[in-house]
Structure formats: C-alpha cells, structure tokens
PDB file of the backbone (N, CA, C, O) and the ligand in Angstrom, with CONECT records:
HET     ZN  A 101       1
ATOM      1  N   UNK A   1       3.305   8.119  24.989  1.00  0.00           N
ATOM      2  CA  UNK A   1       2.222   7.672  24.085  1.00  0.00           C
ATOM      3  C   UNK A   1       2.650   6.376  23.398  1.00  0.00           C
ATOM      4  O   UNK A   1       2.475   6.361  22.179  1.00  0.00           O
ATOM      5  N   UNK A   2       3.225   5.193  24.006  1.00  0.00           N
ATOM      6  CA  UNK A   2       3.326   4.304  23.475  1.00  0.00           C
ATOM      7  C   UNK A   2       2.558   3.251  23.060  1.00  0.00           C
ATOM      8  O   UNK A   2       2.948   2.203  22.545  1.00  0.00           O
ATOM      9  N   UNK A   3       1.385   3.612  23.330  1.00  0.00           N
ATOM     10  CA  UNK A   3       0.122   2.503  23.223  1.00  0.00           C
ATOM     11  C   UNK A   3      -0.982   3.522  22.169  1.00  0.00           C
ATOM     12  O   UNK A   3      -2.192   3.344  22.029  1.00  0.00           O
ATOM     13  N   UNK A   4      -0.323   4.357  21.666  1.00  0.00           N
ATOM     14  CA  UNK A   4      -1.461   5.206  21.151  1.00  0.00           C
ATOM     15  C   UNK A   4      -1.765   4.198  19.882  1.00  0.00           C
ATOM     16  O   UNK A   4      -0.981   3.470  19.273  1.00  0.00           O
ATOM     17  N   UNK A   5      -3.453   4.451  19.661  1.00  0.00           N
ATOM     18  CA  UNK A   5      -3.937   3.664  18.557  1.00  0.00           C
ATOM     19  C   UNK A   5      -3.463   4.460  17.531  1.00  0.00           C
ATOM     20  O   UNK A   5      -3.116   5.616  17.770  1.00  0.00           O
ATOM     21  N   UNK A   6      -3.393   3.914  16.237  1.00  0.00           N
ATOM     22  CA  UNK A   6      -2.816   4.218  14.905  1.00  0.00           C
ATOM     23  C   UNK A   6      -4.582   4.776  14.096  1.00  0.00           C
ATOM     24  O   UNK A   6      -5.070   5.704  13.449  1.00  0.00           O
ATOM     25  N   UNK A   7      -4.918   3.593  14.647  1.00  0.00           N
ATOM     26  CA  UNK A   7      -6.753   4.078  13.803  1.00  0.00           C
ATOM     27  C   UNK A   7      -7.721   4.253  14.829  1.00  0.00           C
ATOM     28  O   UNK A   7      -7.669   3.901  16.007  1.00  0.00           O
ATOM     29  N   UNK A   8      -8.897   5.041  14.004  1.00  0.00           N
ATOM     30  CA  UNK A   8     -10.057   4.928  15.177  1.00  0.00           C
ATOM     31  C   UNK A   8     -10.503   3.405  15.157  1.00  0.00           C
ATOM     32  O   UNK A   8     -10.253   2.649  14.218  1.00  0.00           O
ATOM     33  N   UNK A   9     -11.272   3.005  16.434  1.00  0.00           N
ATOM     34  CA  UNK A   9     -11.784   1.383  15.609  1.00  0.00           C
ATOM     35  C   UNK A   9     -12.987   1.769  14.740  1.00  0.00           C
ATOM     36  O   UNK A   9     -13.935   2.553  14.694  1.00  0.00           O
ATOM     37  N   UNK A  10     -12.302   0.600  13.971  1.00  0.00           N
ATOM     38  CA  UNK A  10     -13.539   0.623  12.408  1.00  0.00           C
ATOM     39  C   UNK A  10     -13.730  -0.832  11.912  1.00  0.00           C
ATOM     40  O   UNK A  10     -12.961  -1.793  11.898  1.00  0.00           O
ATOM     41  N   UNK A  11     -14.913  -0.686  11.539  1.00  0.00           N
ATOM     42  CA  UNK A  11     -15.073  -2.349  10.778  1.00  0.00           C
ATOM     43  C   UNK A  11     -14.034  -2.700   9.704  1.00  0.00           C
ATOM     44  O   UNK A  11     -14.521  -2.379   8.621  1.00  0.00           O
ATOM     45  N   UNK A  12     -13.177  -3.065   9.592  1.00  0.00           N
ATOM     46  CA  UNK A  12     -12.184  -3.651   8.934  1.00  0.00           C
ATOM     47  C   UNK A  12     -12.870  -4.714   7.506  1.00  0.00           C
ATOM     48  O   UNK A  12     -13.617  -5.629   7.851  1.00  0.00           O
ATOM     49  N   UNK A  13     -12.683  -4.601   6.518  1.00  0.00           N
ATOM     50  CA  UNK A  13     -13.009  -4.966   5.390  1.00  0.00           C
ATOM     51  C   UNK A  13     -12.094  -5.012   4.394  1.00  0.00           C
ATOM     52  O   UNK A  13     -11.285  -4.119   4.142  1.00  0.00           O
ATOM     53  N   UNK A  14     -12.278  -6.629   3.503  1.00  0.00           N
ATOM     54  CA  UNK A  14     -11.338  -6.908   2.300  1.00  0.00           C
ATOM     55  C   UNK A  14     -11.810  -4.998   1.313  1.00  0.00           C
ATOM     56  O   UNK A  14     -12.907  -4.450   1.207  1.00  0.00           O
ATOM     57  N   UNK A  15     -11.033  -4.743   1.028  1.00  0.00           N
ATOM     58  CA  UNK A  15     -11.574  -3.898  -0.196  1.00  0.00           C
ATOM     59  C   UNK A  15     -11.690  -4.351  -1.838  1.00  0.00           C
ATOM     60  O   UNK A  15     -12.325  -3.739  -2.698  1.00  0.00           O
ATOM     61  N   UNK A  16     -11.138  -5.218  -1.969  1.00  0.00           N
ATOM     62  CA  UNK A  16     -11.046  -6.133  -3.033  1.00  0.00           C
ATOM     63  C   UNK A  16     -11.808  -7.210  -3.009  1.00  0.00           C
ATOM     64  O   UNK A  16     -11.869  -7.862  -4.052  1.00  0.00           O
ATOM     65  N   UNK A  17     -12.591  -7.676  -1.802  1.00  0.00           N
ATOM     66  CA  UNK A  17     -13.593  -8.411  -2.322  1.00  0.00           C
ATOM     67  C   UNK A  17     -15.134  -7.810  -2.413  1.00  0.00           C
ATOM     68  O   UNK A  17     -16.138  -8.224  -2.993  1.00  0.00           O
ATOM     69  N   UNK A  18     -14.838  -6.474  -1.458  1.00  0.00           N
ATOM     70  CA  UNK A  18     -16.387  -5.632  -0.946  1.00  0.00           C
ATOM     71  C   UNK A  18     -16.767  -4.589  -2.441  1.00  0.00           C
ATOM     72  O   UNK A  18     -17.810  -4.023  -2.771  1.00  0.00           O
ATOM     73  N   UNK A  19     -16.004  -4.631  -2.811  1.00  0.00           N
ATOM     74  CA  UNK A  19     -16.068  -4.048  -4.716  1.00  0.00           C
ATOM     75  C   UNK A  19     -15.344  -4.433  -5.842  1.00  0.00           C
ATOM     76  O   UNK A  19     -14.302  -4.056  -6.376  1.00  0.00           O
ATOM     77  N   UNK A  20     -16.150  -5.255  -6.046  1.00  0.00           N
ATOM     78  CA  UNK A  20     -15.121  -6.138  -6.987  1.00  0.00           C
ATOM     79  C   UNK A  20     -15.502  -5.622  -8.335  1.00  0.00           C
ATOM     80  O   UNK A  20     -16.451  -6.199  -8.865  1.00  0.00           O
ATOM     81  N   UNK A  21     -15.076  -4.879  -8.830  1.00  0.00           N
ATOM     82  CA  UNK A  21     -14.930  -4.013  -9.645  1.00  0.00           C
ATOM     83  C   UNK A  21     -13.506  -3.268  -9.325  1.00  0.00           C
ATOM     84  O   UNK A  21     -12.826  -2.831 -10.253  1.00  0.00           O
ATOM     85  N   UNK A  22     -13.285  -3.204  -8.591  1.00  0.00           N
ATOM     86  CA  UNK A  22     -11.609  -2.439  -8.092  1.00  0.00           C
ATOM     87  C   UNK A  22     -10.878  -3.764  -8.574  1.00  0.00           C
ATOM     88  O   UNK A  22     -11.131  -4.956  -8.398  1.00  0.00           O
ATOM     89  N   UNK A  23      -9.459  -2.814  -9.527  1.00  0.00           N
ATOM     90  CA  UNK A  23      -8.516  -3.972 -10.571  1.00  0.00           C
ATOM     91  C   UNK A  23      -7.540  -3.876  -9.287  1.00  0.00           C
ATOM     92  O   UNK A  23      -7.332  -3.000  -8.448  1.00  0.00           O
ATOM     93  N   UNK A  24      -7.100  -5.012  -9.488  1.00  0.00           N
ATOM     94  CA  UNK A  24      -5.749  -5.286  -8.586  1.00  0.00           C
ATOM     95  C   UNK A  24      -4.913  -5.349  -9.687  1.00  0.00           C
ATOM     96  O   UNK A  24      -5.132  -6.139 -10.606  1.00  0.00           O
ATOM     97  N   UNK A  25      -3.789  -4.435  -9.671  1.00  0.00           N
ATOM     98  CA  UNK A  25      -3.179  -4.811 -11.059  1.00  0.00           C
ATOM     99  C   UNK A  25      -1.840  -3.616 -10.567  1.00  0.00           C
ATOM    100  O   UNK A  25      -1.847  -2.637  -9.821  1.00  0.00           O
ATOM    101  N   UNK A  26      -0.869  -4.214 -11.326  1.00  0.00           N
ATOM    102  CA  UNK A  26       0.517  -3.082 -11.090  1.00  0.00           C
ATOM    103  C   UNK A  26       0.444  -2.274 -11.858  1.00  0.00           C
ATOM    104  O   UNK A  26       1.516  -1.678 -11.956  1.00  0.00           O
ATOM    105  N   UNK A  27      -1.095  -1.532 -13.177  1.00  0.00           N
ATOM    106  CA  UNK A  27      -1.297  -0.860 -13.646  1.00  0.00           C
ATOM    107  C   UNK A  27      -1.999   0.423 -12.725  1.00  0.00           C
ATOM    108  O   UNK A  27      -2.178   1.615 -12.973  1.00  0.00           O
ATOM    109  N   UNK A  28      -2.260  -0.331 -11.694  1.00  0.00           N
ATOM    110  CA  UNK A  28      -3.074   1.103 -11.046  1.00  0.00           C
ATOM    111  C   UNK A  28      -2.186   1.730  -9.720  1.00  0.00           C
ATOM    112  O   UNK A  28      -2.605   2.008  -8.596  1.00  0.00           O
ATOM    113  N   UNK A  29      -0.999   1.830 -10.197  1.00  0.00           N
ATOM    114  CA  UNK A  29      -0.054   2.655  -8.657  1.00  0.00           C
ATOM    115  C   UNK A  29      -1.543   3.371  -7.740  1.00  0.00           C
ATOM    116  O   UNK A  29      -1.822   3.167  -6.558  1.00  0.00           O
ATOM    117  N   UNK A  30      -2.109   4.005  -8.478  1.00  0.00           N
ATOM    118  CA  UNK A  30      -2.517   4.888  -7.379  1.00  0.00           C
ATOM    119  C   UNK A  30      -3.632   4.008  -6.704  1.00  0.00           C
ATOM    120  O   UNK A  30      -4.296   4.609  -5.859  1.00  0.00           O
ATOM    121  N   UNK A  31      -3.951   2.706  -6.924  1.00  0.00           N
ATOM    122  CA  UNK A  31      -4.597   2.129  -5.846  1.00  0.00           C
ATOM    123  C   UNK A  31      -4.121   1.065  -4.755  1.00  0.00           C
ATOM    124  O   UNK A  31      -4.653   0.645  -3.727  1.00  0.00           O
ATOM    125  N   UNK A  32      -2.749   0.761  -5.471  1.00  0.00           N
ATOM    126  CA  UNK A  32      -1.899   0.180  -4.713  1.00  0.00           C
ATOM    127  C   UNK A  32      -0.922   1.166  -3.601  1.00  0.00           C
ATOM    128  O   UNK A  32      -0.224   0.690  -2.707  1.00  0.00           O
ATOM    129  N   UNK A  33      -1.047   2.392  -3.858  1.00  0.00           N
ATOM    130  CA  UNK A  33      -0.493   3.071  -2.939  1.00  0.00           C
ATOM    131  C   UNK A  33      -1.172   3.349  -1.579  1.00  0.00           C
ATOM    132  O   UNK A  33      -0.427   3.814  -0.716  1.00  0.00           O
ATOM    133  N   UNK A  34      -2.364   3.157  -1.273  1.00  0.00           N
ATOM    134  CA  UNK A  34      -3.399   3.218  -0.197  1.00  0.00           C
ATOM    135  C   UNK A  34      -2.835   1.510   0.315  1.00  0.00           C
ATOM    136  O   UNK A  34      -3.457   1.177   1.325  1.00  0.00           O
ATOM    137  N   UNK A  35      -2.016   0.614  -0.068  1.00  0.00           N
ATOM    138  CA  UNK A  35      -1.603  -0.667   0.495  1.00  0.00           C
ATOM    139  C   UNK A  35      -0.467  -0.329   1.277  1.00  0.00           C
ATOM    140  O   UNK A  35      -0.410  -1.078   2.252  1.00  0.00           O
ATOM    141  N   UNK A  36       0.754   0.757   1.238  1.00  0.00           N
ATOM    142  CA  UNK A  36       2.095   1.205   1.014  1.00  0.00           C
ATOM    143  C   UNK A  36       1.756   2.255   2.156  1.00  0.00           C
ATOM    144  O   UNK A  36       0.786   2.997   2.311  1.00  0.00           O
ATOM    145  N   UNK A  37       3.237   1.986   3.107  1.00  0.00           N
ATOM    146  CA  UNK A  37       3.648   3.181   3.785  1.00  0.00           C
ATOM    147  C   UNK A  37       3.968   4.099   2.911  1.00  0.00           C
ATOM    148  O   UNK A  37       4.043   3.860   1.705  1.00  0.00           O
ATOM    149  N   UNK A  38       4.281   5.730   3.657  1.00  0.00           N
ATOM    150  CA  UNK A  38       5.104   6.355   2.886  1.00  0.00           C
ATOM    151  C   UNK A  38       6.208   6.126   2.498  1.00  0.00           C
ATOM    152  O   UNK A  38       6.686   6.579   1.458  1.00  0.00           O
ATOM    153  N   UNK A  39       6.915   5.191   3.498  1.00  0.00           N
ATOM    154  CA  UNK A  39       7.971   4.845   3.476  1.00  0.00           C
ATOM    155  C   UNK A  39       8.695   3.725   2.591  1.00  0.00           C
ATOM    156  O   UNK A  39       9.849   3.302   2.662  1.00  0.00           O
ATOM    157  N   UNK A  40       7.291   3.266   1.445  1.00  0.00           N
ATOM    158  CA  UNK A  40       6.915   2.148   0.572  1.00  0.00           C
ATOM    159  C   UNK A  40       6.912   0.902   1.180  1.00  0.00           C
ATOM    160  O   UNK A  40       7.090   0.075   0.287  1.00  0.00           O
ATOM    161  N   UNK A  41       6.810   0.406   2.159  1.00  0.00           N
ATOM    162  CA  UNK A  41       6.604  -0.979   2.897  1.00  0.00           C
ATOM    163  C   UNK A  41       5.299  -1.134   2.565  1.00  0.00           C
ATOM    164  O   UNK A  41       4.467  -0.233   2.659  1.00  0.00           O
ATOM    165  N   UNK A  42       4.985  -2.713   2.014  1.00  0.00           N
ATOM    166  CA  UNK A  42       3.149  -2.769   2.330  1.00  0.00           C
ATOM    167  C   UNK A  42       3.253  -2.727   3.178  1.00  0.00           C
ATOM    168  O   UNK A  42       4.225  -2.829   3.927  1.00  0.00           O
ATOM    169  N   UNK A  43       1.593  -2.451   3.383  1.00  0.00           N
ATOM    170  CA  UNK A  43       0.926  -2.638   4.571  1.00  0.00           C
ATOM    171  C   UNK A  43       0.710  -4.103   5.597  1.00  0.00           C
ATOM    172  O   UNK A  43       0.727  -5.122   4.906  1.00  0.00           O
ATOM    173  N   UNK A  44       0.537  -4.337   6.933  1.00  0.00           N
ATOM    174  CA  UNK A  44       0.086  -5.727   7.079  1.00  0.00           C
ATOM    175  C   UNK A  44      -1.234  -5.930   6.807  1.00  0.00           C
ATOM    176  O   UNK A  44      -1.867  -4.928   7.141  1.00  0.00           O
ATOM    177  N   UNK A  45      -1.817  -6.640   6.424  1.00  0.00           N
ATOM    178  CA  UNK A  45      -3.205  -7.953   6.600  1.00  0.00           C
ATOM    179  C   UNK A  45      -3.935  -6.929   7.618  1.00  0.00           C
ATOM    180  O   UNK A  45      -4.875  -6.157   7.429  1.00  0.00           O
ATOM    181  N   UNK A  46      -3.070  -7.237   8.898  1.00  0.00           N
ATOM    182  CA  UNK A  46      -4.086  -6.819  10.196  1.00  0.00           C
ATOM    183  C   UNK A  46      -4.292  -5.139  10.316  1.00  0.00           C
ATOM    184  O   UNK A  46      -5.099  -4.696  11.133  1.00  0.00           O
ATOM    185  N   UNK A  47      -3.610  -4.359   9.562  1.00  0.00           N
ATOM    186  CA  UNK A  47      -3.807  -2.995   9.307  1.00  0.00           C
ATOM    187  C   UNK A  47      -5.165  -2.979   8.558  1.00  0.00           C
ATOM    188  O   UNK A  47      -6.201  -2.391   8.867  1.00  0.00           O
ATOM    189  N   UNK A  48      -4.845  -3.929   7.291  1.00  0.00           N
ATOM    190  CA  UNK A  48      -5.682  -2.890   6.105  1.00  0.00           C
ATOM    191  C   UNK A  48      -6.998  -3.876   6.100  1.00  0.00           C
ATOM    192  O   UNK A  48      -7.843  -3.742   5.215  1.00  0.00           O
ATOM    193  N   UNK A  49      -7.112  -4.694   6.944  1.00  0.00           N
ATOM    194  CA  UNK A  49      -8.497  -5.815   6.571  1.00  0.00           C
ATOM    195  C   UNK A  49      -8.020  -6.617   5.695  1.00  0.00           C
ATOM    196  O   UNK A  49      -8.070  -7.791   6.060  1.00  0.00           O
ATOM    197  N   UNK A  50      -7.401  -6.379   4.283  1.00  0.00           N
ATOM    198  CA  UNK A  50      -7.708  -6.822   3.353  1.00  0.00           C
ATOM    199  C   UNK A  50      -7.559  -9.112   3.518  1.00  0.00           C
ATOM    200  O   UNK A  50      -6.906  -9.702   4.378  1.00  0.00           O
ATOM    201  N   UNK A  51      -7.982  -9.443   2.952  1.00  0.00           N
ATOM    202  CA  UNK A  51      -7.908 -10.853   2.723  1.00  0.00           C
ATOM    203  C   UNK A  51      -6.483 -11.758   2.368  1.00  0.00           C
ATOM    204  O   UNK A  51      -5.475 -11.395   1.761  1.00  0.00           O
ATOM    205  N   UNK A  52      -6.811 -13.072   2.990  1.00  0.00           N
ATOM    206  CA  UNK A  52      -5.526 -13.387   2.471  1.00  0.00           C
ATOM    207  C   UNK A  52      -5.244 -13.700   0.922  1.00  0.00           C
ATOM    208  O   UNK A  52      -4.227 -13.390   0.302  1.00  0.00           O
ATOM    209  N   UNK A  53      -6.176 -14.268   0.518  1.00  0.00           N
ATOM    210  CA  UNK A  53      -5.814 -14.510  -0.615  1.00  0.00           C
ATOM    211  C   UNK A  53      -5.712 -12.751  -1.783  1.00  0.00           C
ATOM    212  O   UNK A  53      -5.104 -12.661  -2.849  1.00  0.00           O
ATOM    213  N   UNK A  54      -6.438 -11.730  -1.151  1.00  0.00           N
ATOM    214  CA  UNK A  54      -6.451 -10.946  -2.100  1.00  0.00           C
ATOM    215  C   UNK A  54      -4.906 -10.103  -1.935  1.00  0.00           C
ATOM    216  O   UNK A  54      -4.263  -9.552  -2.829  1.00  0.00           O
ATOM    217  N   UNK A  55      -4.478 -10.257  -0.019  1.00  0.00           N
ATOM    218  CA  UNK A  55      -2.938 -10.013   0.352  1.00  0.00           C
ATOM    219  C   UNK A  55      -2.106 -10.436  -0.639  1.00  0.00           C
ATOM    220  O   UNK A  55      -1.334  -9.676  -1.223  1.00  0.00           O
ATOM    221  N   UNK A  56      -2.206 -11.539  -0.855  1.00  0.00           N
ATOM    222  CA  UNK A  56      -1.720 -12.263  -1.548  1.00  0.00           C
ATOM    223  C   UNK A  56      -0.921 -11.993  -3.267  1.00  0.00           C
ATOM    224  O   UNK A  56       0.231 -12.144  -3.674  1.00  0.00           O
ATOM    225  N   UNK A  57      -2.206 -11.537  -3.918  1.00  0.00           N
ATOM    226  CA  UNK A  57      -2.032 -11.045  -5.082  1.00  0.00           C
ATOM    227  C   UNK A  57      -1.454  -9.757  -4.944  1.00  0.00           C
ATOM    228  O   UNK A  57      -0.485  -9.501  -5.658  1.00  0.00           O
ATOM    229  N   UNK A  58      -1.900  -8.849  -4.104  1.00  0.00           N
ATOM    230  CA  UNK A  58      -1.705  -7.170  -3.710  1.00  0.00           C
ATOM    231  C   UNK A  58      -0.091  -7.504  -3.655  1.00  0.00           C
ATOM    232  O   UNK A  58       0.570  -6.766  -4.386  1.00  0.00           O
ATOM    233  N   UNK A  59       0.588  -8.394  -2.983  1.00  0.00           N
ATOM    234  CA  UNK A  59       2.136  -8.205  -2.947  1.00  0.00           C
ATOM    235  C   UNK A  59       2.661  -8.522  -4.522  1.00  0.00           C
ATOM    236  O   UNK A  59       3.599  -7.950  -5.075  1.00  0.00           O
ATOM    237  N   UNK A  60       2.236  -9.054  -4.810  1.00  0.00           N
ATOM    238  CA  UNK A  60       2.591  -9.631  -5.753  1.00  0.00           C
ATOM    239  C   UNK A  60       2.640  -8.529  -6.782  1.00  0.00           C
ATOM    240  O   UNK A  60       3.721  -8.421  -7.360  1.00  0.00           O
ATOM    241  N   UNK A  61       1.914  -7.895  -7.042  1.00  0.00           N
ATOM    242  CA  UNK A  61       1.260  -6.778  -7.639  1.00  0.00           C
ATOM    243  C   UNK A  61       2.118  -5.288  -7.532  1.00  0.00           C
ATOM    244  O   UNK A  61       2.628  -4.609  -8.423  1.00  0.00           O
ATOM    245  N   UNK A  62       2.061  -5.116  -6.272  1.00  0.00           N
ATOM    246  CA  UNK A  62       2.994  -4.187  -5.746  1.00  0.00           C
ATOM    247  C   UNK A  62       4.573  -4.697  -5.888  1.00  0.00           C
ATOM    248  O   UNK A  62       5.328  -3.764  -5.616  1.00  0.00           O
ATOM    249  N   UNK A  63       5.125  -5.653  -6.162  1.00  0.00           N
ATOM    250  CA  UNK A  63       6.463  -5.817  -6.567  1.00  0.00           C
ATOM    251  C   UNK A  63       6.689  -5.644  -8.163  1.00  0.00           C
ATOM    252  O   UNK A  63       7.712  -5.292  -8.750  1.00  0.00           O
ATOM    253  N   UNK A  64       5.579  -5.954  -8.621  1.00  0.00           N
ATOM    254  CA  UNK A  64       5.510  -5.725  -9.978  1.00  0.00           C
ATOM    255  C   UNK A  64       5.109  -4.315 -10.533  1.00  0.00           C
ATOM    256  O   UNK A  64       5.405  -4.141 -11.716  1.00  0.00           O
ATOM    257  N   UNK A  65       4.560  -3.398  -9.965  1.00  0.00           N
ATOM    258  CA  UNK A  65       4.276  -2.080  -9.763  1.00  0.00           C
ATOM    259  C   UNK A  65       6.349  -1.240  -9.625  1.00  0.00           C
ATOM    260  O   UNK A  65       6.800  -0.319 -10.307  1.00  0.00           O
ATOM    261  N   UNK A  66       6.906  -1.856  -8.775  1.00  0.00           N
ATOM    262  CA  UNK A  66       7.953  -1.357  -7.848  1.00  0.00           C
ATOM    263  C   UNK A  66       8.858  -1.570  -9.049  1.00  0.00           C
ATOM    264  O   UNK A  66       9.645  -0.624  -9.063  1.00  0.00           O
ATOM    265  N   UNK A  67       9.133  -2.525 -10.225  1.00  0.00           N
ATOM    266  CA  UNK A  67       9.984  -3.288 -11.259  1.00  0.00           C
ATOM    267  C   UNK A  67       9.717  -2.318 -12.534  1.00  0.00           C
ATOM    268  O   UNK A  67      10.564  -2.047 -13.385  1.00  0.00           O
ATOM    269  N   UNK A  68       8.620  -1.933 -12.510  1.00  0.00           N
ATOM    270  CA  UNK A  68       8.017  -1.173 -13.201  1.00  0.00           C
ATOM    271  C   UNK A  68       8.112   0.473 -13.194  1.00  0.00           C
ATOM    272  O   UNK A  68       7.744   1.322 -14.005  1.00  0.00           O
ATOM    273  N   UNK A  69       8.685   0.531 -12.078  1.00  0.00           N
ATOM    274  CA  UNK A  69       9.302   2.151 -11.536  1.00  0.00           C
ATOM    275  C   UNK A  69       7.565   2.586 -11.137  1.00  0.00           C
ATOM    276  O   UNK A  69       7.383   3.803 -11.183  1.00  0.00           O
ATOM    277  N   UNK A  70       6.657   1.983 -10.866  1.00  0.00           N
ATOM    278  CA  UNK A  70       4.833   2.883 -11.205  1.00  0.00           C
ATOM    279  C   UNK A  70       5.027   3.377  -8.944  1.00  0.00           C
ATOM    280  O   UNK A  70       4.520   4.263  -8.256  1.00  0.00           O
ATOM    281  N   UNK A  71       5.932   2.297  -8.647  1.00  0.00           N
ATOM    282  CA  UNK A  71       5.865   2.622  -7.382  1.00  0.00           C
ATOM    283  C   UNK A  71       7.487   2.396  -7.068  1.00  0.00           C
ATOM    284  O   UNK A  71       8.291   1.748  -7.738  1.00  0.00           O
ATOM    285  N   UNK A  72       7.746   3.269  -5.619  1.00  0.00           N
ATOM    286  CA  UNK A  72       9.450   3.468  -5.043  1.00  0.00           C
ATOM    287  C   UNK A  72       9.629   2.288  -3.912  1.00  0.00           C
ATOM    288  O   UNK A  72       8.672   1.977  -3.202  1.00  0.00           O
ATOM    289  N   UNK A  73      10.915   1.645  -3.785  1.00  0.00           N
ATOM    290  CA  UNK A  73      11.099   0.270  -3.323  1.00  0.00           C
ATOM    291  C   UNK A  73      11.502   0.992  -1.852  1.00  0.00           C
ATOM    292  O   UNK A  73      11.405   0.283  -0.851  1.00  0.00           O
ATOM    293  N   UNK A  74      11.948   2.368  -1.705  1.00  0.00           N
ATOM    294  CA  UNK A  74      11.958   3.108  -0.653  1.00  0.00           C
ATOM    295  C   UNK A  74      11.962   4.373  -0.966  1.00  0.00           C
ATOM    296  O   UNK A  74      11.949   4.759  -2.135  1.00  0.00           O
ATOM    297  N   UNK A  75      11.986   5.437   0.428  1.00  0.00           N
ATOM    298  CA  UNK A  75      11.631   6.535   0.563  1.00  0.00           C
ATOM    299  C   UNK A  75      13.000   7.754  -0.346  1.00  0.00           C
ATOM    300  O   UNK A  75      12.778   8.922  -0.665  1.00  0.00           O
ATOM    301  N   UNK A  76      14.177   7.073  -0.536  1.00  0.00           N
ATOM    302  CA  UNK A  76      15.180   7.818  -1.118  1.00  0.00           C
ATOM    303  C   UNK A  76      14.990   7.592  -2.503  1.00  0.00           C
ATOM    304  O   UNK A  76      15.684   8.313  -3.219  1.00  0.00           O
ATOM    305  N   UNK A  77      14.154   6.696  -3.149  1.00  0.00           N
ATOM    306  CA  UNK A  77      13.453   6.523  -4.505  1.00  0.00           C
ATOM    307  C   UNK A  77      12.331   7.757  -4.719  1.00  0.00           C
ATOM    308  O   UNK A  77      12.264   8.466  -5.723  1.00  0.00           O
ATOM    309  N   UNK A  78      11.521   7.838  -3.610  1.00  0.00           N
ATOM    310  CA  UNK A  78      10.798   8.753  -3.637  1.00  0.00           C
ATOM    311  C   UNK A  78      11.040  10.317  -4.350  1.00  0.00           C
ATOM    312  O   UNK A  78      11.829  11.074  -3.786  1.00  0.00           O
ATOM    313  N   UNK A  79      10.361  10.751  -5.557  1.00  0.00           N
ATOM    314  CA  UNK A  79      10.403  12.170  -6.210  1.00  0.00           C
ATOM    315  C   UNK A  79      10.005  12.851  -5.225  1.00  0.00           C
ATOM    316  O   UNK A  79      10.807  13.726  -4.901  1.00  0.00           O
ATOM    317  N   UNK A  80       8.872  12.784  -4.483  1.00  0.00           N
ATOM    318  CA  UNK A  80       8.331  13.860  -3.674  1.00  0.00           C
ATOM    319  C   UNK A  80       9.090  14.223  -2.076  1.00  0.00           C
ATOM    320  O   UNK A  80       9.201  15.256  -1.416  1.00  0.00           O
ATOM    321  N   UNK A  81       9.569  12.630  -1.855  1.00  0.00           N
ATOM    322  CA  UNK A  81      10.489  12.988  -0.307  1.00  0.00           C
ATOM    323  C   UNK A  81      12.062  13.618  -0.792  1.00  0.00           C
ATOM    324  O   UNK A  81      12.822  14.220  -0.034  1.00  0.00           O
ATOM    325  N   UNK A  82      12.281  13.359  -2.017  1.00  0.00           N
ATOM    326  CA  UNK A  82      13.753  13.780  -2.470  1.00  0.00           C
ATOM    327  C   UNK A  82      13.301  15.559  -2.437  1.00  0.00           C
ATOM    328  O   UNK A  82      14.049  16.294  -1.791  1.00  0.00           O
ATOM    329  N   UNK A  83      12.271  16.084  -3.035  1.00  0.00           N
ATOM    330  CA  UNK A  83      11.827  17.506  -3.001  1.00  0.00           C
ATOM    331  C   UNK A  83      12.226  18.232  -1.940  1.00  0.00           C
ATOM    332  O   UNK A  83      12.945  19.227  -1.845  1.00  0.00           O
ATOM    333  N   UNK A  84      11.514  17.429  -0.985  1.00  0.00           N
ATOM    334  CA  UNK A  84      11.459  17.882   0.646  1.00  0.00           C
ATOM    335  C   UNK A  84      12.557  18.198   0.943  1.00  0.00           C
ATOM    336  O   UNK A  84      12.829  19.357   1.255  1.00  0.00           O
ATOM    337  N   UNK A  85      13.602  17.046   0.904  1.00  0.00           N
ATOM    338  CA  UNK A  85      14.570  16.874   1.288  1.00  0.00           C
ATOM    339  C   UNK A  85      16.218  17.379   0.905  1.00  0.00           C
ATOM    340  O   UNK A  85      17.226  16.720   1.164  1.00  0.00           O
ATOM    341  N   UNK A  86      16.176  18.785   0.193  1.00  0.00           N
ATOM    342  CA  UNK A  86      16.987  18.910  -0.826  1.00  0.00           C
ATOM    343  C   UNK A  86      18.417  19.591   0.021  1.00  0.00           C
ATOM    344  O   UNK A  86      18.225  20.716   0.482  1.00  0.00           O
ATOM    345  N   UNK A  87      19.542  19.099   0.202  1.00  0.00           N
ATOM    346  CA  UNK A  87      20.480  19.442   1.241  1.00  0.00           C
ATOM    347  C   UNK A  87      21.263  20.574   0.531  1.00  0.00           C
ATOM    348  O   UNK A  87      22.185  21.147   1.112  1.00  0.00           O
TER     349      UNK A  87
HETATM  350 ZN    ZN A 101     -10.507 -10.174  -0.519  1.00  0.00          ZN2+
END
C-alpha cells in the first residue's frame, strides 16, 4: 500500500480565509492543533489547503503556541502519548 491516499479527494480550502471569524492566534491551541501532526509537525500547505499567506502566520503562531507550553514541540512532550506509553 504504498500509494495509498491519505484523504478522500475533497475541495481543498484556506480555512482562515473561508471564515474569517476563526482567530489565528497561539491563544487557541485547540484550533491550531487541526494544523499539527500527532506527532506535533505542522502540517504542509498542500495537505491542509490552507493559504500562503495565512501558512504563513499559522507557523508563526504555532511556534508561539509551542514557547508557550499551549502546544508539544514533539510527541515525548506529549501528556497524552506519555499516558499510553508508561514503561
Ligand atoms: Zn487564507
């Protein structure tokens, strides 16, 4: 299964410009986490739709989220994978 698609195809859309009312801000972890692997990597551009310029801010955002402890810089930061994971 090395070619398996990751998504169904879907119309791909900024989400930050299609409701602009959604804050981009390192105050809202939990909407910056729909940007973020589990593994805390953003996401790419060509995954999430989103725009460049709004990419743009979203990293920016999400490093400042990550400084802030609101989000984990990796998965051994992670409270919930450390749970899982208890040796
Ligand atoms: Zn946008």
């Amino acid at each position: 299964m090395a070619f398996r698609k990751k998504f169904a195809p879907r119309r791909k859309f900024c989400r930050f410009c299609a409701d602009k009312d959604l804050p981009l801000d390192y105050k809202r972890p939990d909407i910056l986490r729909d940007f973020i692997t589990e593994r805390g990597k953003i996401v790419a551009r060509r995954m999430t739709g989103t725009c460049a310029k709004h990419q743009r801010q979203l990293t920016t955002e999400i490093k400042r989220a990550r400084q802030m402890a609101l989000l984990f810089y990796t998965t051994a930061h992670s409270s919930d994978v450390k749970k899982k994971t208890t040796i």
